[in-house]
VMD Tcl script that draws the C-alpha trace (Angstrom):
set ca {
  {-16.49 -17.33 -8.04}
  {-13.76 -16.90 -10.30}
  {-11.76 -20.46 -10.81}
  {-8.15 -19.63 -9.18}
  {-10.06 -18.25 -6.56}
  {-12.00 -21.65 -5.90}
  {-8.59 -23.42 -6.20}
  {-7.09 -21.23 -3.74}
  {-9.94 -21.72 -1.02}
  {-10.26 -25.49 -1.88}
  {-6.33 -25.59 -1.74}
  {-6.25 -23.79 2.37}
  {-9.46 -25.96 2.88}
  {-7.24 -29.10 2.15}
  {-3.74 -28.27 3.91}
  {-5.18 -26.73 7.17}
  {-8.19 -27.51 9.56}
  {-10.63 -24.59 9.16}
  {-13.51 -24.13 10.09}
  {-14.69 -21.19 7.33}
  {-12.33 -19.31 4.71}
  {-13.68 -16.46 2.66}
  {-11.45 -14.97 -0.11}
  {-12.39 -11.43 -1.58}
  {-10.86 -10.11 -4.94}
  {-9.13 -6.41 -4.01}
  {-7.54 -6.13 -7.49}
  {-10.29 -3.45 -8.49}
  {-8.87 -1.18 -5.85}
  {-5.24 -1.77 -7.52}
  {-5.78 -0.55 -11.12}
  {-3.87 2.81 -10.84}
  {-1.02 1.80 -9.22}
  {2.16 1.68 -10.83}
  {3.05 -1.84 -10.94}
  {-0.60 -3.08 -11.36}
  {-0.87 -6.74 -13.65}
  {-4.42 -6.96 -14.60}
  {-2.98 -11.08 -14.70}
  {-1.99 -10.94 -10.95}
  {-4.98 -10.60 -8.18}
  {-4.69 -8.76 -4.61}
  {-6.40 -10.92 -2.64}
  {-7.82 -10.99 1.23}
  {-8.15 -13.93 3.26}
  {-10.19 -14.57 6.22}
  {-9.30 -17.62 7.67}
  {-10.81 -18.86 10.81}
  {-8.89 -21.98 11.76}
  {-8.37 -22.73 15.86}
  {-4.85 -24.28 14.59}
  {-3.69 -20.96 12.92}
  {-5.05 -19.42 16.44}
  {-2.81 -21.17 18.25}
  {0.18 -20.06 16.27}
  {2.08 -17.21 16.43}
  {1.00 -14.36 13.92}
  {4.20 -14.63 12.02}
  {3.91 -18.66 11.78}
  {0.69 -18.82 11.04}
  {1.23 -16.20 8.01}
  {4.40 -18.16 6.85}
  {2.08 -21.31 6.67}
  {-0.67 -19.71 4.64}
  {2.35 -18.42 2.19}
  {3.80 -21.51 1.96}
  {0.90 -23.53 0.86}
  {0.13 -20.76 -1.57}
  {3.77 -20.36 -2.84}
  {2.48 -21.41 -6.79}
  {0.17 -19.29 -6.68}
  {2.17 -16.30 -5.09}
  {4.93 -16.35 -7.86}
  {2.50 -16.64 -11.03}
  {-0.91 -15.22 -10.20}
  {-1.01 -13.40 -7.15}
  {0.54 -10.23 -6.32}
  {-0.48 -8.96 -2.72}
  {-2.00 -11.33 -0.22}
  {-4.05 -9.88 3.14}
  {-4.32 -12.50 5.68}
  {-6.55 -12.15 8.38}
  {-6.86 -15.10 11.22}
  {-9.80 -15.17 12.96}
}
mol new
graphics top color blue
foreach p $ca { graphics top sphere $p radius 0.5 }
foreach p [lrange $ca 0 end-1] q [lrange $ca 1 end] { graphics top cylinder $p $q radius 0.2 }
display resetview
């Protein structure tokens, strides 16, 4: 797995009680679009976490952003968050 990807599942891992997290690169399905970075990743998350459960949607998605907010303004572009 590549290394910022790592980071960013050891980084949820850390900051919120889960009980799995799987991260898939998307950027592959990007590559035509107009504002595509090859340096920037679209990423999915599958987080299943009974805390983020317990949330509402919009919280729980605010969270996730927030612990990611390096990595949203220098290497990620687009961000899928799915709470399971």
């Amino acid at each position: 797995m590549n290394n910022i990807l790592t980071h960013i599942k050891t980084k949820i891992i850390k900051s919120i009680n889960v009980e799995e997290v799987s991260l898939v690169d998307n950027s592959h399905l990007h590559t035509r679009h107009k504002s595509f970075d090859p340096n920037k990743y679209h990423l999915k998350i599958t987080i299943k976490s009974k805390k983020l459960n317990k949330m509402k949607k919009l919280d729980a998605h605010k969270l996730v952003y927030s612990i990611l907010k390096d990595e949203m303004s220098k290497q990620i572009h687009a961000l899928e968050i799915e709470i399971i």
